[in-house]
C-alpha positions as YAML, in Angstrom:
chain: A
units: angstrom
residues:
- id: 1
  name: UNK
  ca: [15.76, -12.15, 32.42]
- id: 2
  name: UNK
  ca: [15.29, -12.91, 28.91]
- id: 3
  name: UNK
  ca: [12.20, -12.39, 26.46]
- id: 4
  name: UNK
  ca: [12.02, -13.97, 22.71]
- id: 5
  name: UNK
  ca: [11.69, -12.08, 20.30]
- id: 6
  name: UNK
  ca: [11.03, -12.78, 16.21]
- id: 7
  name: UNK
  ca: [12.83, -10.58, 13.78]
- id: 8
  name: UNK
  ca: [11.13, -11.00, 10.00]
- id: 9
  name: UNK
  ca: [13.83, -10.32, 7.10]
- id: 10
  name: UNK
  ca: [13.24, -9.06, 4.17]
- id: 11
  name: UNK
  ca: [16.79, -9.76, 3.34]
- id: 12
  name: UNK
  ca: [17.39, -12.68, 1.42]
- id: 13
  name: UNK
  ca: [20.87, -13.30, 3.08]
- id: 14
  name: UNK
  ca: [20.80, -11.47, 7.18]
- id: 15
  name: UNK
  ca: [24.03, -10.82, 8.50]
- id: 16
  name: UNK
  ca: [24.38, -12.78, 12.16]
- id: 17
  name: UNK
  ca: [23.10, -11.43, 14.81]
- id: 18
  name: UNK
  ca: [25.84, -9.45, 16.32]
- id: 19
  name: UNK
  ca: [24.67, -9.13, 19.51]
- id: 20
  name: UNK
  ca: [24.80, -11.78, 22.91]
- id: 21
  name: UNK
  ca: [21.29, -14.15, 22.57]
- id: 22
  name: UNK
  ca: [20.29, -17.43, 22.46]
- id: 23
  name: UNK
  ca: [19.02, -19.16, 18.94]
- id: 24
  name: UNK
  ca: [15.75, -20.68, 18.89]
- id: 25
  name: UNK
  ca: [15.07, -21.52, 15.31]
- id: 26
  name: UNK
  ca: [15.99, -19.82, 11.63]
- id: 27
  name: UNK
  ca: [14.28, -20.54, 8.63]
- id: 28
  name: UNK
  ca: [13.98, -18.55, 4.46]
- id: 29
  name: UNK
  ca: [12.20, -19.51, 1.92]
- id: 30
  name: UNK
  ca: [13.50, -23.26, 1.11]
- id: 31
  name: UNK
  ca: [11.03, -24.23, 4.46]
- id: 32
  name: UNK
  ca: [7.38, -24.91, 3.50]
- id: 33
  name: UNK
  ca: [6.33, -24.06, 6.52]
- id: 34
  name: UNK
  ca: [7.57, -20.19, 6.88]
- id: 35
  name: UNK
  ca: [4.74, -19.34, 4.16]
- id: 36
  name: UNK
  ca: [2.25, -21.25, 6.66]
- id: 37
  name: UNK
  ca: [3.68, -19.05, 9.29]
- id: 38
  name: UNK
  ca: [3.70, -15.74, 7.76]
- id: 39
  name: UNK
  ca: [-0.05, -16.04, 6.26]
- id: 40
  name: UNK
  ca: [-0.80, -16.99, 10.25]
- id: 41
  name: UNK
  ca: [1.02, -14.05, 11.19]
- id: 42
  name: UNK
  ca: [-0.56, -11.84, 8.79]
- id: 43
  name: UNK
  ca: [-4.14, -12.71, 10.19]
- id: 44
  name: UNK
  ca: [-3.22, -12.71, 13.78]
- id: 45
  name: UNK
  ca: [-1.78, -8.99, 12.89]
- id: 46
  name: UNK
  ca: [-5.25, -8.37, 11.12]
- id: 47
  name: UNK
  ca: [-7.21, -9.45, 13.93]
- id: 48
  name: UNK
  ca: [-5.67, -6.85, 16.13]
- id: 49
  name: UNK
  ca: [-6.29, -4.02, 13.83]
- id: 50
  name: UNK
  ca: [-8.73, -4.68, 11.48]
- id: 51
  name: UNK
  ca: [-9.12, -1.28, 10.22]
- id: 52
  name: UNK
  ca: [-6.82, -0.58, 7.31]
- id: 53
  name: UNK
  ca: [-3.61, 2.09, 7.89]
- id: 54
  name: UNK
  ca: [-0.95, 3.16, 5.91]
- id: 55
  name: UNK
  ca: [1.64, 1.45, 8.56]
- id: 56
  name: UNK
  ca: [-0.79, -1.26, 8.53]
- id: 57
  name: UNK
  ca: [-0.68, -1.84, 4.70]
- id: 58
  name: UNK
  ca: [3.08, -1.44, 4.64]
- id: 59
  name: UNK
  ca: [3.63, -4.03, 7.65]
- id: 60
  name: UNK
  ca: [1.36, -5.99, 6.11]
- id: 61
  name: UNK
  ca: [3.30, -6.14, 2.63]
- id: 62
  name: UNK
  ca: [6.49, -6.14, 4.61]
- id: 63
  name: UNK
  ca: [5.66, -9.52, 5.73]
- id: 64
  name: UNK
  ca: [4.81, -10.96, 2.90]
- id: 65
  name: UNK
  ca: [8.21, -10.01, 1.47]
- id: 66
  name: UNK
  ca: [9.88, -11.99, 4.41]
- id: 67
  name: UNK
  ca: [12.97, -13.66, 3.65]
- id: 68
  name: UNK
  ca: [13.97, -15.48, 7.08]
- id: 69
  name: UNK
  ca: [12.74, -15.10, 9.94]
- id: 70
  name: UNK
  ca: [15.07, -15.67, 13.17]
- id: 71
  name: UNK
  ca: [13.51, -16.56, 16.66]
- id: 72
  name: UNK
  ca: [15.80, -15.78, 19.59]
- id: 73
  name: UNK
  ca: [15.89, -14.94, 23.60]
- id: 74
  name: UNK
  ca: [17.80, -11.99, 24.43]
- id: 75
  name: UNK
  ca: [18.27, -9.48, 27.16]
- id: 76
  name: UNK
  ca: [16.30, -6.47, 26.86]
- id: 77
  name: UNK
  ca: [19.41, -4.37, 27.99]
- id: 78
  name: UNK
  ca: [21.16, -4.98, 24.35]
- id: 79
  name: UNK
  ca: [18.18, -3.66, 22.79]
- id: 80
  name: UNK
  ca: [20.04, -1.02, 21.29]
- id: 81
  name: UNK
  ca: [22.46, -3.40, 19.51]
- id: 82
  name: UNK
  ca: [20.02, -5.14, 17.87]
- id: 83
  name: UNK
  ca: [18.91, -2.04, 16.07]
- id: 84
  name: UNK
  ca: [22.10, -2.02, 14.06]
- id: 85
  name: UNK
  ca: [21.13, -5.40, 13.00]
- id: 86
  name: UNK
  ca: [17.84, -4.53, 12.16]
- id: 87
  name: UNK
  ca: [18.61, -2.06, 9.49]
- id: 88
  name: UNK
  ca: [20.81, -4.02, 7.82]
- id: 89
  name: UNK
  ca: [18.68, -7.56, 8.03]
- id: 90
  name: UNK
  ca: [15.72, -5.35, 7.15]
- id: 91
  name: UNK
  ca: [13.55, -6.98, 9.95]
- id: 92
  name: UNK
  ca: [10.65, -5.78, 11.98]
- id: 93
  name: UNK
  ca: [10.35, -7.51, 15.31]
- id: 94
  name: UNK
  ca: [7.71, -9.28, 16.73]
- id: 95
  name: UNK
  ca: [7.66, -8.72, 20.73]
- id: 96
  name: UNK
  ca: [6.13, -11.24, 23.48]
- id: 97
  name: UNK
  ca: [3.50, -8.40, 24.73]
- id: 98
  name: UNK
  ca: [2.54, -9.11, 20.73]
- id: 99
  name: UNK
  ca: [3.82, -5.24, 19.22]
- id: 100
  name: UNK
  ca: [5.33, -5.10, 15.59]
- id: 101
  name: UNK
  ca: [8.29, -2.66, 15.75]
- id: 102
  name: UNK
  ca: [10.40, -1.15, 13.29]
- id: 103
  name: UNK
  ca: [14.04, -2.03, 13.57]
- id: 104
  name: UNK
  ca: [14.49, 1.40, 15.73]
- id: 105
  name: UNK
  ca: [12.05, 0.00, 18.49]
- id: 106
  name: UNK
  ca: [9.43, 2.28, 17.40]
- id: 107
  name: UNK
  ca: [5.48, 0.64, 17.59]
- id: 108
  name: UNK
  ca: [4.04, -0.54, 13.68]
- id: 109
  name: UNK
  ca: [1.61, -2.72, 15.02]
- id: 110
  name: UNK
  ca: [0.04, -1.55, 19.00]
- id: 111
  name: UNK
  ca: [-1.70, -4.91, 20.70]
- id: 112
  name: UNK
  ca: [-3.56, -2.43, 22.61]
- id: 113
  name: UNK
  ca: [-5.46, -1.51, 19.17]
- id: 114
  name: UNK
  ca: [-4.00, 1.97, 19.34]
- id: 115
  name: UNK
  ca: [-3.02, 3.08, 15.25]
- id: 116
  name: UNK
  ca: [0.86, 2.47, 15.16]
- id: 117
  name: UNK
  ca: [2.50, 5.48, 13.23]
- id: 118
  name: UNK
  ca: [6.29, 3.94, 12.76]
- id: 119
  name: UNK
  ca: [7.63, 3.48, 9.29]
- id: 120
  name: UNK
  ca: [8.17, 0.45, 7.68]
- id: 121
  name: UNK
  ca: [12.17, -0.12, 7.31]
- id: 122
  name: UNK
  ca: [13.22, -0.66, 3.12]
- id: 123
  name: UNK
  ca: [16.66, -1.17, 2.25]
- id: 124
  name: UNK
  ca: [18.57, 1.57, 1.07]
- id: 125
  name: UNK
  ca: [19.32, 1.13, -2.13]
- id: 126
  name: UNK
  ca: [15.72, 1.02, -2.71]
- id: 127
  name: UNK
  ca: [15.00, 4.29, -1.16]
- id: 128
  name: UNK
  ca: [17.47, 5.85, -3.19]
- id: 129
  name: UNK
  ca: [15.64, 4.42, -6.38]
- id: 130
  name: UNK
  ca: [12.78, 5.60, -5.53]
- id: 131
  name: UNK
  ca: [13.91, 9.23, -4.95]
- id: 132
  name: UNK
  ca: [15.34, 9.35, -8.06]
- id: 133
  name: UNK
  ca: [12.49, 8.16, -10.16]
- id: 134
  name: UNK
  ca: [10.85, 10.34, -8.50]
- id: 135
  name: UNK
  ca: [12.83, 13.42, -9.48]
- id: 136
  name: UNK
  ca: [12.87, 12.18, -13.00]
- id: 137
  name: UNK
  ca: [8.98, 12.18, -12.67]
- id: 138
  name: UNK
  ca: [9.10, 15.46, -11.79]
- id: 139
  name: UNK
  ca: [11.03, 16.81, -14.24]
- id: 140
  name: UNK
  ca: [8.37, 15.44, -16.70]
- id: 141
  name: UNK
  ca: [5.84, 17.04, -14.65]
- id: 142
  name: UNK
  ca: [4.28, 13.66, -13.68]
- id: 143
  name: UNK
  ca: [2.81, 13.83, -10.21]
- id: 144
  name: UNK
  ca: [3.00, 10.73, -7.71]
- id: 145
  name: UNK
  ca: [2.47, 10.55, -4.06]
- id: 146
  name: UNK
  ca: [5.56, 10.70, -1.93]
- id: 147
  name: UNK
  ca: [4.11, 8.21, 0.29]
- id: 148
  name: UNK
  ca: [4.13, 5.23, -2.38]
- id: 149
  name: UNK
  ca: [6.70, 3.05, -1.05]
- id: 150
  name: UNK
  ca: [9.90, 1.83, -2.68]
- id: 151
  name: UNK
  ca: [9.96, -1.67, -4.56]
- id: 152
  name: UNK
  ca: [11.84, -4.25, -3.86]
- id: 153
  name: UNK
  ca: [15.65, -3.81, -3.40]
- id: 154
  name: UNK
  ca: [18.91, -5.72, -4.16]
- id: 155
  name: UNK
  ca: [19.25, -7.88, -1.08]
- id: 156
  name: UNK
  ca: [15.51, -8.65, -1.01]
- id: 157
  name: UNK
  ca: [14.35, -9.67, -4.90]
- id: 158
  name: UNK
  ca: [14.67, -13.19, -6.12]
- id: 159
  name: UNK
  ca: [14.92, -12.63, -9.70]
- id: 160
  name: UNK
  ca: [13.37, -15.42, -11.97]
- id: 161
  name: UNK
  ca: [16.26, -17.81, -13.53]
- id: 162
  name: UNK
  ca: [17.21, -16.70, -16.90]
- id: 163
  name: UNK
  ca: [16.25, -19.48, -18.36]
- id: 164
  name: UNK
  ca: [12.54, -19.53, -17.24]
- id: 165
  name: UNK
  ca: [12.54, -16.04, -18.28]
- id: 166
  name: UNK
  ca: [13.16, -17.11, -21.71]
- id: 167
  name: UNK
  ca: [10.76, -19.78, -22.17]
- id: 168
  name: UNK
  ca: [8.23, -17.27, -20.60]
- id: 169
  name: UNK
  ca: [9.13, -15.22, -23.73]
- id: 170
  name: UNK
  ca: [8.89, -17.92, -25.87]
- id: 171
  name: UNK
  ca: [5.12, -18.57, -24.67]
- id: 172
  name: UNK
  ca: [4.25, -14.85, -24.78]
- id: 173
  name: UNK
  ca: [5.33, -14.98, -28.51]
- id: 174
  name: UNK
  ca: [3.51, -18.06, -29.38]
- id: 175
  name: UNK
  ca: [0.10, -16.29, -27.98]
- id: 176
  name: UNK
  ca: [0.94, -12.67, -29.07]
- id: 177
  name: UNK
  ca: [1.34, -14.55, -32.64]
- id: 178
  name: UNK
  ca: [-1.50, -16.17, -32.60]
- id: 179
  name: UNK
  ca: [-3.62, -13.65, -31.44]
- id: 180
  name: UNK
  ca: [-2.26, -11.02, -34.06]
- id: 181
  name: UNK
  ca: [-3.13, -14.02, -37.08]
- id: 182
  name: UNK
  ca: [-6.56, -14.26, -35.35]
- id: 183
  name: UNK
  ca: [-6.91, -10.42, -35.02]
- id: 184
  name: UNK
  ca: [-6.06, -9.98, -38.32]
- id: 185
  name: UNK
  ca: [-8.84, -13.01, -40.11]
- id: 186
  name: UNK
  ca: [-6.16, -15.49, -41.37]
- id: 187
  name: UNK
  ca: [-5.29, -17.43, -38.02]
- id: 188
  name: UNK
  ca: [-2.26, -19.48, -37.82]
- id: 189
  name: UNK
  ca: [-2.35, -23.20, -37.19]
- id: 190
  name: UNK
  ca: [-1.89, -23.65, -33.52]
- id: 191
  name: UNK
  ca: [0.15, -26.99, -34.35]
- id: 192
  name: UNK
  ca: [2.29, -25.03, -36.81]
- id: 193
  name: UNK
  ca: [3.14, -22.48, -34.35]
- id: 194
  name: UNK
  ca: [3.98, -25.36, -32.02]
- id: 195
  name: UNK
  ca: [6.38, -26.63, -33.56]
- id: 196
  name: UNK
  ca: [8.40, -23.55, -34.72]
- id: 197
  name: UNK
  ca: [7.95, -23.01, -30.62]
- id: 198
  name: UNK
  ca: [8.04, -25.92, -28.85]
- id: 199
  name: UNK
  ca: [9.75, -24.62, -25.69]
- id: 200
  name: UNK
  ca: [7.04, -21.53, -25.80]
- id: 201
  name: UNK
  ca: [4.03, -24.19, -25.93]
- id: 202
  name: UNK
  ca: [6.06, -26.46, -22.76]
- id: 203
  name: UNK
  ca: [6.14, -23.09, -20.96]
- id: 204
  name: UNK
  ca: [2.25, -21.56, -21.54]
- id: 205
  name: UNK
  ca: [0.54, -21.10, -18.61]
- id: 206
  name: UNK
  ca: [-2.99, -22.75, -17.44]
- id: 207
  name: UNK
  ca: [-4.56, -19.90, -19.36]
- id: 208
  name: UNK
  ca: [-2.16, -19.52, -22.04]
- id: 209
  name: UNK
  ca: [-2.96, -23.02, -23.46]
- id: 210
  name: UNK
  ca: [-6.52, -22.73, -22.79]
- id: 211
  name: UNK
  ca: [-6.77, -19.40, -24.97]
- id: 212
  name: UNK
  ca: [-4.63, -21.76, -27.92]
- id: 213
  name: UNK
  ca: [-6.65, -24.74, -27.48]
- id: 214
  name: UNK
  ca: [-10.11, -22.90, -28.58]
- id: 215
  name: UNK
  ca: [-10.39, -22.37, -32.75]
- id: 216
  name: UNK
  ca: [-12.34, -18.97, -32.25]
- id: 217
  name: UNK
  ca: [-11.50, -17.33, -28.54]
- id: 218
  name: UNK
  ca: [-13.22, -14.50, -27.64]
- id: 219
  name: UNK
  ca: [-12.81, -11.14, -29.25]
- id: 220
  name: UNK
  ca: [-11.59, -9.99, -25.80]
- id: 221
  name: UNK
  ca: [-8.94, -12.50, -25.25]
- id: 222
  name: UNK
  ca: [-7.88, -12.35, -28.75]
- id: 223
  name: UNK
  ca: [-7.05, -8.19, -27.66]
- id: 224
  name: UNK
  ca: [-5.67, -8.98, -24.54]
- id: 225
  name: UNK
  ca: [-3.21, -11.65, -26.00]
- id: 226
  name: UNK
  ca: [-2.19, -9.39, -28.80]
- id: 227
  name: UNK
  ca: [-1.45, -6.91, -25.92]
- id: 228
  name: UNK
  ca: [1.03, -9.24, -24.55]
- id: 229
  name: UNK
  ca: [4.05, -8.13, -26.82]
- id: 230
  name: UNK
  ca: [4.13, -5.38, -24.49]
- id: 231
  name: UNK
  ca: [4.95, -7.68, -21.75]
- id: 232
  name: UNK
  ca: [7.51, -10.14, -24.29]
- id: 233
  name: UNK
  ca: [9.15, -6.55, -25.07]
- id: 234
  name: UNK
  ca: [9.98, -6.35, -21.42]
- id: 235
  name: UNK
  ca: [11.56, -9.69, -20.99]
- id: 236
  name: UNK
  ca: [13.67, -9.15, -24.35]
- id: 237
  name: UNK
  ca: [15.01, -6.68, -22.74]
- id: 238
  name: UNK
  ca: [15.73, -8.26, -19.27]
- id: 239
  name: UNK
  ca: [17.19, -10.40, -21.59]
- id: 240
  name: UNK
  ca: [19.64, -8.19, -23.26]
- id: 241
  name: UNK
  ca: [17.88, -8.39, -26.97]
- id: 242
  name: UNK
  ca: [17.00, -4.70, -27.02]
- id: 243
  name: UNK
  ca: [19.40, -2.25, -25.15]
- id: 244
  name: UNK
  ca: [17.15, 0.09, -23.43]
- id: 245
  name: UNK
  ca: [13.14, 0.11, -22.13]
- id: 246
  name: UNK
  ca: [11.68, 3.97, -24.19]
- id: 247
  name: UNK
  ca: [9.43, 5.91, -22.21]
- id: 248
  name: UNK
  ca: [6.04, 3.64, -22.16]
- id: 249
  name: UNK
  ca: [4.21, 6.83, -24.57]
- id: 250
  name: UNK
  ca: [4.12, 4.50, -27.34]
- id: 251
  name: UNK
  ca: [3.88, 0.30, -28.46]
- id: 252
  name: UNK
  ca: [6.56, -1.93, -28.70]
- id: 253
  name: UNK
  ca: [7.90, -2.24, -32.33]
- id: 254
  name: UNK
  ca: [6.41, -5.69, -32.97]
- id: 255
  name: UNK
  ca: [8.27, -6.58, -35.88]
- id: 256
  name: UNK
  ca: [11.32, -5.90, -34.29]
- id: 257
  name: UNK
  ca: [10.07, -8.00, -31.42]
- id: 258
  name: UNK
  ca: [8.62, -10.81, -33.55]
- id: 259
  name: UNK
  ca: [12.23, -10.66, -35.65]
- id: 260
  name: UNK
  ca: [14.76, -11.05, -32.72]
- id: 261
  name: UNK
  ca: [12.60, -14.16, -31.68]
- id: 262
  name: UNK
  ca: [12.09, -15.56, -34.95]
- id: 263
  name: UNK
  ca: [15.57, -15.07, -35.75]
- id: 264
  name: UNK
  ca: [16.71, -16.86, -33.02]
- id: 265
  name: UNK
  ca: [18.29, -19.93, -32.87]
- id: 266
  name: UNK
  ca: [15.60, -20.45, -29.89]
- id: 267
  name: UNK
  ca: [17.47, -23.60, -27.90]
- id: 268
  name: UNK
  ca: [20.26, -21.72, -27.44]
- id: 269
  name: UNK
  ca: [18.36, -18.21, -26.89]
- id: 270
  name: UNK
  ca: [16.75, -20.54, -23.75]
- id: 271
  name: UNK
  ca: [20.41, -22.68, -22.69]
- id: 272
  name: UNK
  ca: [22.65, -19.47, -23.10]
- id: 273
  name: UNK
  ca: [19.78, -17.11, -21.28]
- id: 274
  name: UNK
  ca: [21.62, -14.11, -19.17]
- id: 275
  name: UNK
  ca: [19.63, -11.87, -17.37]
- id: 276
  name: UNK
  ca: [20.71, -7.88, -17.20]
- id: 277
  name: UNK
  ca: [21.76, -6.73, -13.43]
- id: 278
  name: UNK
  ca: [19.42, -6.82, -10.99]
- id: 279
  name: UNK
  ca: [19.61, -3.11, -9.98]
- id: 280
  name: UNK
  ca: [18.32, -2.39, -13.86]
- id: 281
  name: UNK
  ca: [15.38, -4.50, -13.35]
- id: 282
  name: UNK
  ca: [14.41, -2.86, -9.95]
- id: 283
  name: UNK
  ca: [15.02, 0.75, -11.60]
- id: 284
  name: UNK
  ca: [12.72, 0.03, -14.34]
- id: 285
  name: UNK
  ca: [10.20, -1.89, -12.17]
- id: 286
  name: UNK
  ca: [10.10, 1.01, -9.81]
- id: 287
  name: UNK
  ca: [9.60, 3.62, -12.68]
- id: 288
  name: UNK
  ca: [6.76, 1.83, -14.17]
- id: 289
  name: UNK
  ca: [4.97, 1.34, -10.58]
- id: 290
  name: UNK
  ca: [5.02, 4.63, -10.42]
- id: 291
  name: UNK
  ca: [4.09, 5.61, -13.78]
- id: 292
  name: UNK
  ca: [1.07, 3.34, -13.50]
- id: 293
  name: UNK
  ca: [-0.03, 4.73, -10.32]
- id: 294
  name: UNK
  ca: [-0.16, 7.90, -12.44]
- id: 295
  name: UNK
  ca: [-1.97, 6.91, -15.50]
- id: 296
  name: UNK
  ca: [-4.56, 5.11, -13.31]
- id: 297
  name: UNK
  ca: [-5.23, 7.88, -11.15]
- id: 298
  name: UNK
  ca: [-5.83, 10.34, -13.66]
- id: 299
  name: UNK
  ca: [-8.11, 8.01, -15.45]
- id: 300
  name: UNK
  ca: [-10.18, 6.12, -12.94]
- id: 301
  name: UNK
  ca: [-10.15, 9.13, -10.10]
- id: 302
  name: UNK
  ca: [-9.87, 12.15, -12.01]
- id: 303
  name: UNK
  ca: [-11.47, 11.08, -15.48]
- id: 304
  name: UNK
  ca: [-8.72, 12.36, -17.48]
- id: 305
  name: UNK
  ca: [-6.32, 11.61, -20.10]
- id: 306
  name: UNK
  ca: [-2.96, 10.25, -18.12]
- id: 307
  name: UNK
  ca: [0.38, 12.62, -18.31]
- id: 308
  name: UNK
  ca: [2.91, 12.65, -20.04]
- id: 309
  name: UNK
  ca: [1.01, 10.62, -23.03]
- id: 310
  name: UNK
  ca: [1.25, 7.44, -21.07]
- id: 311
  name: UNK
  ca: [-0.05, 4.14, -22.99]
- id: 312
  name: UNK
  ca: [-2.52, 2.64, -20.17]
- id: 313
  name: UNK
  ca: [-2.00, -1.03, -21.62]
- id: 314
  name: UNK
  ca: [1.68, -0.32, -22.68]
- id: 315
  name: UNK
  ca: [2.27, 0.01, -18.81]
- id: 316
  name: UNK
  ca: [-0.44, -2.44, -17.57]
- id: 317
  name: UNK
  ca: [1.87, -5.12, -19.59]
- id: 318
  name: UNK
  ca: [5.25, -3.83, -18.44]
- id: 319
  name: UNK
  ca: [4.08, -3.36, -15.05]
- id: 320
  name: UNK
  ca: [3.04, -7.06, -14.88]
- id: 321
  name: UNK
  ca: [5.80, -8.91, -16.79]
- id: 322
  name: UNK
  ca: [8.22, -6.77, -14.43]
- id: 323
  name: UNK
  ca: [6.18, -7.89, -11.21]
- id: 324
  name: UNK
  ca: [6.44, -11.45, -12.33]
- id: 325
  name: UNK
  ca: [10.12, -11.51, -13.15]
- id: 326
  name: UNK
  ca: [10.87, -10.24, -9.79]
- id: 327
  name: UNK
  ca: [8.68, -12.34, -8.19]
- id: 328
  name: UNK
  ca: [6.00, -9.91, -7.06]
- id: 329
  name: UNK
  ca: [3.82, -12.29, -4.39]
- id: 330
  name: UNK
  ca: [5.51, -14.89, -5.70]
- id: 331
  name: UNK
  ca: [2.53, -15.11, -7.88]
- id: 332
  name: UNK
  ca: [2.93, -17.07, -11.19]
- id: 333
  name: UNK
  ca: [2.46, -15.57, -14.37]
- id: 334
  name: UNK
  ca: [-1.54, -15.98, -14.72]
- id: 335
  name: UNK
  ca: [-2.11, -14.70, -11.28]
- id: 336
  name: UNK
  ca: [0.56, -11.53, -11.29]
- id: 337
  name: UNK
  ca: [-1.04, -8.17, -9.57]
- id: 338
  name: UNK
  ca: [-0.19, -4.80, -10.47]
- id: 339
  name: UNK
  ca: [-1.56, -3.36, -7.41]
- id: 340
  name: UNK
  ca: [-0.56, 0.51, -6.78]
...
């Protein structure tokens, strides 16, 4: 006798399914209707445990980062094959007596209401990046919680085409620019600044051209967009204009910023866009969760300076260009989290 049984893949790519079974349906990303699915399948795991777990959370987020997901009917008797599978596909399994389990067979999600206690599967390479940010934490004597989870790894992110991540620099420029001439009392035409940016002003966001459509914007937004050459720092860098990401202590050199843009010839900075390697994203996206988690818990739990001379805003910048570049939520730019 057969049961079906729905594996969800973080993997962007699953190897097949090396074990006997019978296919019902496979479907990523590219199919509208897996997001419909997964939301559903979010509540309806919700609904049977409404009170908030760790294994709950991380099942929770697990999901969201699904791939593919693979339905299939299979024997019960090759369970143990399809463990092998698991781990490398990255999948939790959805069971017809409606448990969540962990590629080892162990219970996430109990029907029955009982708490599940099972860990959430992450790839390897990501655990391994997260141990060793966070002996390089330690060695700084910055203190995080060994139970925040790893980011994203290799076979799961979707990195953000090169050339979108240029023209998001180009927009951050045109607004950090604008805010710093408004900052400073002698503001800068916004029509001037569109043309010496043109593919920056295509590329602003809902609330990117609202802030440059308004003569005087708020003091507030005028800080927070001057703030953002924090964030155009970090996607110089993804982009291979500065070779290395310092330790977020300080600001960004903004002339050097402003300069390598500027300089630019900026059709070709946007046609000839190369991103650096993935795993040097993910390593400095999973330091800067971290370091975040640190700087907010000393000041909004423990009413302290953070460690380390962290910059809160330095990070809160990094922390959300990074999130957007590797698709965090798949949330666009104006409505990136920085959750930790």
């Amino acid at each position: 006798m057969t049961i079906t049984v729905n594996a969800y893949c973080t993997h962007r790519d699953p190897p097949p399914l090396g074990f006997a079974h019978s296919l019902n349906s496979r479907r990523g990303r590219s199919d509208p209707e897996l997001t419909e699915h997964l939301n559903g399948f979010i509540g309806f795991v919700m609904r049977m445990r409404p009170q908030m777990t760790a294994a709950l959370y991380a099942t929770l987020r697990h999901i969201e980062r699904v791939q593919t997901q693979i339905s299939f009917e299979v024997d019960p008797a090759v369970f143990d094959e399809m463990v092998g599978w698991a781990q490398q596909a990255n999948a939790i399994f959805f069971m017809p007596d409606g448990a969540v389990l962990n590629p080892s067979g162990a219970v996430l999600v109990d029907p029955s209401g009982a708490p599940g206690t099972a860990a959430v599967p992450f790839p390897a390479d990501a655990v391994l990046r997260k141990q060793s940010t966070d002996t390089a934490l330690a060695e700084r004597h910055i203190r995080v919680p060994a139970s925040l989870p790893p980011v994203v790894g290799e076979t799961e992110v979707q990195l953000r085409s090169a050339e979108d991540v240029a023209r998001r620099a180009l927009a951050l420029m045109l607004v950090a620019v604008r805010a710093e001439s408004l900052s400073a009392g002698e503001p800068l035409p916004v029509a001037e600044l569109r043309e010496k940016l043109s593919a920056g002003y295509d590329a602003a966001s809902p609330a990117e051209h609202a802030f440059l459509s308004e003569e005087q914007p708020p003091e507030q937004s005028i800080v927070n967009s001057v703030w953002r050459y924090e964030a155009l720092f970090v996607l110089a860098w993804a982009l291979g204009l500065f070779d290395e990401l310092p330790f977020p202590d300080r600001i960004c050199d903004v002339p050097a910023v402003a300069k390598a843009f500027f300089d630019a010839d900026r059709a070709r900075l946007v046609s000839e866009a190369r991103l650096r390697d993935a795993s040097d994203i993910l390593d400095a996206l999973d330091l800067h969760y971290r370091l975040h988690w640190a700087a907010r818990q000393a000041m909004q739990v423990e009413h302290k300076e953070p460690p380390a001379g962290l910059e809160p805003g330095v990070l809160q910048e990094r922390h959300h260009a990074l999130n957007w570049l590797t698709r965090f939520a798949d949330a666009e730019w104006d409505d990136v989290d920085t959750p930790t």
